[in-house]
Steps between C-alpha positions, in 0.01 A plus 500: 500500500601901428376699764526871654517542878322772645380679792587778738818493737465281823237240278752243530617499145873419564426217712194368264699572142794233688238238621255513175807493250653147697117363484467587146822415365598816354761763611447778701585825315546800688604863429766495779612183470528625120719830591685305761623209287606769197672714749717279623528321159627811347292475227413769237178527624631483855760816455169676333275465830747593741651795328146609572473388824793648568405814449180435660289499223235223416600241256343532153209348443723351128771384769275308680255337229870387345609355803157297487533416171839325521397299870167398253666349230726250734459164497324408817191797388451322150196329715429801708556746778359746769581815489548706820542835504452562129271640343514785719253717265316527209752557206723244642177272498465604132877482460508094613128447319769599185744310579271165564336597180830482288649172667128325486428486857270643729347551875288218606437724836562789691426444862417774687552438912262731682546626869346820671685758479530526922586125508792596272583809712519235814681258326800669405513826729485188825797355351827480722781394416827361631827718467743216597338297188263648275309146422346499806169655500284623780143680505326678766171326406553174363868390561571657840856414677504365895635806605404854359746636255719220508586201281378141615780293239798753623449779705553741305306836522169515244453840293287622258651546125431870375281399220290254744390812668087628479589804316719334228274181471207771421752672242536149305133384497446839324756474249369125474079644475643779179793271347386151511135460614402589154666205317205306665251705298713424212537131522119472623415602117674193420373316732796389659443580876418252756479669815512348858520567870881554662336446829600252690740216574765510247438117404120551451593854276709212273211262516282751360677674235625163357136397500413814327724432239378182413154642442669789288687189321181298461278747415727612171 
C-alpha cells in the first residue's frame, strides 16, 4: 500500500507511521529521517537543505519533494510506503500526485489521525524529559515518575524541552491548521482519506487504523 500520514502534532503519528509501516510491510518514510540521512550522507541534495538550514531558512519545497522522490524509487518502496511528515501542504500534495502520475503509481490512502486539539496540548506540553538520557520519557498526566521531577530509570533531573512548552505547542498546531490541514480537503476530493480516532491506547490506535485500511483496500 502508498499512503500519506496525517494529523496534527501530539496525534501519535511518529509512533503510529513506525508500528503501521512493520505491520504492513512497507518502509516508513519520513521528512526528517529524509534530511537526516542526506545530511550526513553528504549528498547533493543534502548540501542543498542545510545550506538553508543553515542560514535558518526553510528548505524548499523542490529540495524536499526531490529528496522524496529518490527514497521512493528504492528498492524496498517498489511495493509501497508511508509517508510521514510529507506532504506537508497542498502543492507538495500536487507536487507527489505528479510525480506518482509519471512513474504509474498512486495513493491507496491518506490516513488522517484525529485528536482534540486540548488532548494534543496535554500530550505534548505534560511531557518531561530526562537530561542524563534523552530516551527516557516522563509525563505529568500519563507517565508520571516516583518522585516529582526526577527520573525513575536514573535519577536524573526531568525538564521540559522549549518547544514542548503550551505557548510553542499552540504556535505549531497553527502553522499545522493554515499549512497542512488543508491537504485533507484536497485528498478528500479524491477520496483518499480514511480518518480515525488517536485516542487511546497506542495498540488499539494500530488496531484501528490497520482495520481502516483494509476497508479503504477492500472497498477499491
Amino acid at each position: 500500500m502508498r499512503i500519506v500520514l496525517v494529523g496534527p502534532p501530539g496525534a501519535g503519528k511518529g509512533t503510529q507511521a513506525t508500528r503501521l509501516a512493520e505491520k504492513l510491510r512497507v518502509p516508513h518514510i519520513s521528512t526528517g529521517d529524509l534530511f537526516r540521512a542526506n545530511i550526513s550522507q553528504q549528498t547533493e541534495l543534502g548540501k542543498l537543505a542545510k545550506s538553508y538550514m543553515d542560514a535558518g531558512n526553510l528548505v524548499p519545497d523542490e529540495v524536499t519533494i526531490a529528496m522524496a522522490k529518490d527514497r521512493m524509487e528504492q528498492p524496498d518502496a517498489e511495493n509501497g510506503f508511508l509517508l510521514d511528515g510529507f506532504p506537508r501542504n497542498v502543492s507538495q500534495a500536487e507536487a507527489l500526485d505528479e510525480l506518482l502520475t509519471t512513474e504509474n503509481m498512486r495513493l491507496d490512502a491518506v490516513l488522517d489521525l484525529e485528536a482534540p486539539e486540548e488532548e494534543v496540548v496535554k500530550r505534548i506540553a505534560g511531557r518531561r524529559i530526562c537530561r542524563n538520557d534523552g530516551s527516557h520519557v516522563f509525563h505529568e498526566t500519563y507517565k508520571k515518575p516516583t518522585a516529582a521531577g526526577v527520573c525513575d530509570v536514573c535519577g536524573g533531573e526531568l525538564y521540559q524541552r522549549d518547544d514542548d512548552s503550551e505557548e510553542t505547542v499552540r504556535k505549531r498546531l497553527e502553522v499545522y491548521h493554515t499549512q497542512t490541514e488543508p491537504i485533507i480537503d484536497y485528498y478528500k476530493a479524491q477520496g483518499l482519506v480514511v480518518t480515525i480516532s488517536a485516542m487511546g491506547p497506542v495498540d488499539e490506535v494500530t488496531e484501528r487504523a490497520l482495520g481502516a485500511l483494509k476497508r479503504e483496500g477492500d472497498g477499491k
